[in-house]
C-alpha positions as CSV (number, residue, x, y, z in Angstrom):
1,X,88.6,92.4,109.3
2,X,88.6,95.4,111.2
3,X,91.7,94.9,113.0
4,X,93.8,94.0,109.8
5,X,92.4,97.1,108.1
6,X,92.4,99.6,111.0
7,X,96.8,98.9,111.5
8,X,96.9,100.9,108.0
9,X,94.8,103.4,109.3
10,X,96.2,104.5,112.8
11,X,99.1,105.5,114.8
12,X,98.6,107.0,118.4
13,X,96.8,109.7,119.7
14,X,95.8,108.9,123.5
15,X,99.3,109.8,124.8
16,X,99.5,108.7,128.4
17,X,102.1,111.5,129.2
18,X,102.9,114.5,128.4
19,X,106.4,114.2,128.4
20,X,108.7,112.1,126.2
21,X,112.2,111.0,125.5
22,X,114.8,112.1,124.1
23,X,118.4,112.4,123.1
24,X,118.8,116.3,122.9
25,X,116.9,119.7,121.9
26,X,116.6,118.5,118.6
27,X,114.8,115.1,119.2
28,X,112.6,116.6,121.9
29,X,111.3,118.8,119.3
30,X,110.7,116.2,116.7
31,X,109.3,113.7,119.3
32,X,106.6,116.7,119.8
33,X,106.1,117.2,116.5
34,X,105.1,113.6,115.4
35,X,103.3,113.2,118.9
36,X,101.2,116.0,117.6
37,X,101.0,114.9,114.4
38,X,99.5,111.4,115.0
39,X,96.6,113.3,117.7
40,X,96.1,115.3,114.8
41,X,95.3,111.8,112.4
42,X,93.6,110.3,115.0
43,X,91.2,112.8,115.6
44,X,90.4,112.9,112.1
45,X,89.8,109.2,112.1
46,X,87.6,109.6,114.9
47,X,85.3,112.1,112.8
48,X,85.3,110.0,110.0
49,X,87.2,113.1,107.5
50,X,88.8,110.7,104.9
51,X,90.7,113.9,103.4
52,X,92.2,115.2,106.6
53,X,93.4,111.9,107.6
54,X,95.0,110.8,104.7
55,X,96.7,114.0,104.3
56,X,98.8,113.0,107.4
57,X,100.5,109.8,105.2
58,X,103.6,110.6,103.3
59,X,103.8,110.4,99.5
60,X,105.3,106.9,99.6
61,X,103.1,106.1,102.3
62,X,101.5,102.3,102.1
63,X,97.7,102.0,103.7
64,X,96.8,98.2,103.6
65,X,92.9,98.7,102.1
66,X,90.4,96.2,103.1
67,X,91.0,94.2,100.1
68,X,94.5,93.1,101.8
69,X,95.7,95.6,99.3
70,X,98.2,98.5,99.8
71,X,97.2,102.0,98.4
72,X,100.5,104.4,98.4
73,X,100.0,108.0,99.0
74,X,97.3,110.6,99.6
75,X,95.5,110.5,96.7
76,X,94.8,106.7,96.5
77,X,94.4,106.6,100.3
78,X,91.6,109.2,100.3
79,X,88.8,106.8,98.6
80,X,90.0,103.9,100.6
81,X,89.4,105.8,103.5
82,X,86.1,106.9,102.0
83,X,85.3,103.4,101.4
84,X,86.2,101.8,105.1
85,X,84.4,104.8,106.9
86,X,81.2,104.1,104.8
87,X,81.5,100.4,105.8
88,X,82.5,100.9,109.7
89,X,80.3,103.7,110.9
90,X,80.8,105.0,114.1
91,X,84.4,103.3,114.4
92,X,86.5,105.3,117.4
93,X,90.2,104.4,118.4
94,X,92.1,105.3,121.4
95,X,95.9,104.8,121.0
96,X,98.6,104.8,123.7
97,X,102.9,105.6,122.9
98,X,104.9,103.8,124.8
99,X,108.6,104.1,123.2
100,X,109.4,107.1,120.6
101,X,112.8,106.4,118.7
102,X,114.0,109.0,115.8
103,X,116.2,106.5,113.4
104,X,117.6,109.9,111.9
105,X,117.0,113.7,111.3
106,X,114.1,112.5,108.7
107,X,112.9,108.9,109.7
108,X,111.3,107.4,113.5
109,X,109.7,104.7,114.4
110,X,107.2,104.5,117.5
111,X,105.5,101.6,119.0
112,X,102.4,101.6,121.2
113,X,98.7,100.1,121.4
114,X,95.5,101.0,120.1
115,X,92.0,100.2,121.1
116,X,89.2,99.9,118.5
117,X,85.6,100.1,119.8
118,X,82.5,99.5,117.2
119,X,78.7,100.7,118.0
120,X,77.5,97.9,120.3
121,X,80.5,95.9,120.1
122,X,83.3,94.7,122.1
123,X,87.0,96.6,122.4
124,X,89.3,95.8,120.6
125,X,93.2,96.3,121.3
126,X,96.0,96.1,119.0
127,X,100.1,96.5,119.6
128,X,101.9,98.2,116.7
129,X,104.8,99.8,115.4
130,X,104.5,102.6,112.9
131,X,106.9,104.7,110.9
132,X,107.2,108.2,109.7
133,X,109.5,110.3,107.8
134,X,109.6,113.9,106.9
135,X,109.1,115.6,104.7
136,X,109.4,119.2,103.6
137,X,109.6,120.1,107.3
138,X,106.7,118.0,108.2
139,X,106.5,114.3,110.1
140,X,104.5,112.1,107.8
141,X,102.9,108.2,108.5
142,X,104.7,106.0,106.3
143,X,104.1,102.4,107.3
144,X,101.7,100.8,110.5
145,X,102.4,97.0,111.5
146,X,101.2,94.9,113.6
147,X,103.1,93.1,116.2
148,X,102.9,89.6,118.2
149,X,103.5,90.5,121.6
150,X,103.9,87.4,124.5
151,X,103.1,90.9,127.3
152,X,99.8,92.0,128.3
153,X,98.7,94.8,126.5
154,X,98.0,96.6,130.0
155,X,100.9,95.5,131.1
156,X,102.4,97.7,128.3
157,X,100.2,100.5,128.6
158,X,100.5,100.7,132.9
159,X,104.2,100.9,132.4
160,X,104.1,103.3,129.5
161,X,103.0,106.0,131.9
162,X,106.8,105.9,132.7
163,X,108.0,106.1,129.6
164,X,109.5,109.6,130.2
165,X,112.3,107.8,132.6
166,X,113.5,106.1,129.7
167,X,117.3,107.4,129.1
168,X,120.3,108.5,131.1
169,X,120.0,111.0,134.2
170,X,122.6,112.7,136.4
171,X,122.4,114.7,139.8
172,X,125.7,116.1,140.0
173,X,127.0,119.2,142.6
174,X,130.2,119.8,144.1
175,X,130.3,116.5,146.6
176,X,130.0,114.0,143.6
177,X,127.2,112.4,141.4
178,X,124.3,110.2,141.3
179,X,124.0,108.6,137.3
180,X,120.9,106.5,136.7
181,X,120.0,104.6,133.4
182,X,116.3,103.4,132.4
183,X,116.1,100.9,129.3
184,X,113.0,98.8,128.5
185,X,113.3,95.1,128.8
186,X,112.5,93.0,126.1
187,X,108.7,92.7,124.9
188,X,108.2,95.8,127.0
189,X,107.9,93.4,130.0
190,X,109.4,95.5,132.8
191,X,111.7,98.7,133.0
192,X,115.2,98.1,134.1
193,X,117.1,100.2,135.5
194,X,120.8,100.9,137.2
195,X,122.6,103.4,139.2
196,X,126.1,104.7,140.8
197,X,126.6,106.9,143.2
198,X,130.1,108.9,143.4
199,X,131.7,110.7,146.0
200,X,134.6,112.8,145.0
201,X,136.4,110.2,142.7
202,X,135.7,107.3,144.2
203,X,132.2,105.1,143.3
204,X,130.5,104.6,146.9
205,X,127.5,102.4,145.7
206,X,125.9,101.3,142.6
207,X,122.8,99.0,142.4
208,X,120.1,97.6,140.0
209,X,116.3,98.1,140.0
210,X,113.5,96.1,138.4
211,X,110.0,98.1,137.6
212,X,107.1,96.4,136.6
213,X,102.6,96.1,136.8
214,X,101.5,93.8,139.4
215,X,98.4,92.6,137.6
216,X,96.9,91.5,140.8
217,X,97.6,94.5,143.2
218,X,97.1,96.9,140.4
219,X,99.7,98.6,140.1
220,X,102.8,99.5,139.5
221,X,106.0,98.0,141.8
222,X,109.5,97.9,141.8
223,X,112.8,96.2,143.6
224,X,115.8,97.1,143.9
225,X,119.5,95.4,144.9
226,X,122.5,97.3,145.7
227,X,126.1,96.8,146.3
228,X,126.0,96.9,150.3
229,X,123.7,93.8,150.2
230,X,121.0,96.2,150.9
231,X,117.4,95.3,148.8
232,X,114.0,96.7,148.9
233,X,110.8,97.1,147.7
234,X,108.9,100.0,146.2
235,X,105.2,100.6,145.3
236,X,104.5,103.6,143.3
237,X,101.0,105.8,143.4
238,X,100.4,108.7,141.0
239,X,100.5,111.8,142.3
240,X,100.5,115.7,140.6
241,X,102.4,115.4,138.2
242,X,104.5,112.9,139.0
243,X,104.6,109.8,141.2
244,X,105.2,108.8,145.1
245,X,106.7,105.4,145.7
246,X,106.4,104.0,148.9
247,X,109.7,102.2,149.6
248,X,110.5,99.1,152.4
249,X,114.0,97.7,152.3
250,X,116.4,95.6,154.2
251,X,120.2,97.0,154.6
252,X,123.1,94.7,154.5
253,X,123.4,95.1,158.2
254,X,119.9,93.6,158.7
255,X,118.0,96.6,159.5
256,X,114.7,97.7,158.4
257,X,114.2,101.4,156.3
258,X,111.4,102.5,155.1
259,X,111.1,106.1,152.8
260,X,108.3,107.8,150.5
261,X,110.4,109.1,147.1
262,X,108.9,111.6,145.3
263,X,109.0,112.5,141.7
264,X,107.7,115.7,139.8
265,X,108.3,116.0,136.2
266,X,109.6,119.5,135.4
267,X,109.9,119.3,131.3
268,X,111.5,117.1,128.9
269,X,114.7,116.9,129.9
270,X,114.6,117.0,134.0
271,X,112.9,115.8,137.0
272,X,112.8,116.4,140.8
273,X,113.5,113.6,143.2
274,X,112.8,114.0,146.9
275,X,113.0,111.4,150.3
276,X,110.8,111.9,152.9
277,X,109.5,109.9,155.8
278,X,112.7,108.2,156.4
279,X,113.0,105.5,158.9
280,X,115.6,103.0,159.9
281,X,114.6,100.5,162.3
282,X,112.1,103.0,163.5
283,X,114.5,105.9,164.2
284,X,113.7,108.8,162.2
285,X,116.3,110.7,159.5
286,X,116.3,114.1,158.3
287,X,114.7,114.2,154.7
288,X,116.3,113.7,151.8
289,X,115.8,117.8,149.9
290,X,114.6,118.2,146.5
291,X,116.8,117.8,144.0
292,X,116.7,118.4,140.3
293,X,117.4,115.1,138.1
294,X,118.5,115.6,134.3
295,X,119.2,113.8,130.8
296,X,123.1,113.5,130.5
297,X,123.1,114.7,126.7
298,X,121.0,118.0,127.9
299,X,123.4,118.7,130.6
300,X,126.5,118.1,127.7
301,X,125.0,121.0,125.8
302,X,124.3,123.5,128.4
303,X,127.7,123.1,129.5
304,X,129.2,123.3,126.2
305,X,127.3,126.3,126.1
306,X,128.1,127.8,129.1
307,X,131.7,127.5,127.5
């Protein structure tokens, strides 16, 4: 019972990053916003303050009681609340985001995990998707499901610490262009991604890459492929703020390169990359230098901008 009844009570709080995606200033801002929001109603769940977390649910808001029932809005969520926390002392949830997608200027719909752990009892973990509209300025909880999901949970929740490459990046200067594109695979299962590099006018190489969480290494790996029949392998450690991945490829030629990339998360809409420890066929190159990595749509508007 705990599990039906809890999906009408939560939406996310335990964020495992700090940064999200997004499409421009305006949807960073509202991603914040319900991200806040939802540590806000968790943390009142967590306290057991029936008042303070139903405030958080929209007017038309449906809460699915413990009666199977649904009680709409604030006021009749309150005693149902009152009712559940009376019943399921000591209840705590942990909840991890792992996609955040704004429908419109006043609806979005994110999707993510929770875990449910009772006094003396075993976790419990639960994959949902939860709306929320605004209203009067504010991002409100309208509606928590449940979902069937044929992925691990921690499969879900490893490869949500990523989540902030999800979207369309450029590295552009004056010699030509590097685009990259990062879209979830079905079920959550992996992260796929693809990329082009441009000199000038002409496209000088474009390949695909696979990420994923090796369940029995423990972490998290990628491969890549690209159009010079060059392929490799890449596994990738945290590191402050950001990652390291340790890369081992094959060219098209036959020989063996080896690198360490390096990403730092700057804010919400850039990145650093940097190669270092470059080796092919055990001849050292010069590093790769830091560059600065960002979304396509917040480039667009500073250079519209600039205009």
């Amino acid at each position: 019972m705990v599990r039906r009844v809890a999906l009408g009570l939560i939406v996310s709080s335990f964020v495992l990053v700090s940064v999200v995606s997004a499409k421009d200033a305006g949807s960073n801002k509202d991603e914040m916003a319900i991200r806040k929001v939802i540590e806000s109603y968790v943390e009142t769940f967590n306290r057991g303050d029936a008042g303070a977390a139903a405030s958080h649910w929209s007017r038309d808001g449906s809460y699915l009681t413990q009666a199977g029932e649904h009680a709409k809005g604030p006021d009749k969520i309150r005693p149902a609340l009152e009712k559940f926390f009376a019943e399921q002392k000591g209840i705590q949830v942990q909840v991890a985001l792992f996609d955040v997608q704004r429908q419109s200027a006043d609806r979005a719909v994110t999707k993510g995990f929770a875990v449910f752990q009772r006094p003396g009892e075993e976790k419990e973990e639960i994959l949902f998707t939860a709306t929320h509209v605004k209203e009067k300025g504010t991002w409100k909880l309208f509606q928590v499901e449940e979902e069937e999901s044929n992925v691990p949970l921690a499969t879900i929740a490893k490869l949500g610490e990523l989540e902030w490459l999800i979207g369309d990046w450029v590295d552009r200067d004056d010699s030509g262009s590097v685009e990259t594109t990062f879209r979830w695979a079905k079920d959550y299962s992996f992260i796929n991604g693809t990329f082009r590099v441009t000199a000038g006018d002409r496209v000088d190489l474009e390949g695909t890459q696979v990420i994923g969480w090796d369940p029995v290494a423990k972490r998290i790996r990628s491969w890549i492929f690209d159009t010079k029949a060059g392929f490799g392998e890449g596994a990738w450690s945290r590191a402050d703020n950001g990652w390291t991945v340790k890369v081992k490829s094959t060219l098209g030629t036959g020989e063996k390169a080896s690198s360490m990339n390096i990403y730092r998360l700057v804010d919400l809409n850039s990145f650093t990359w940097q190669s270092v420890s470059r080796e092919v066929d055990g001849e050292v190159l010069p590093y790769i230098d830091e560059v600065t990595v960002v979304r396509k749509n917040a480039q667009k508007a500073k250079t519209e901008s600039d205009k």
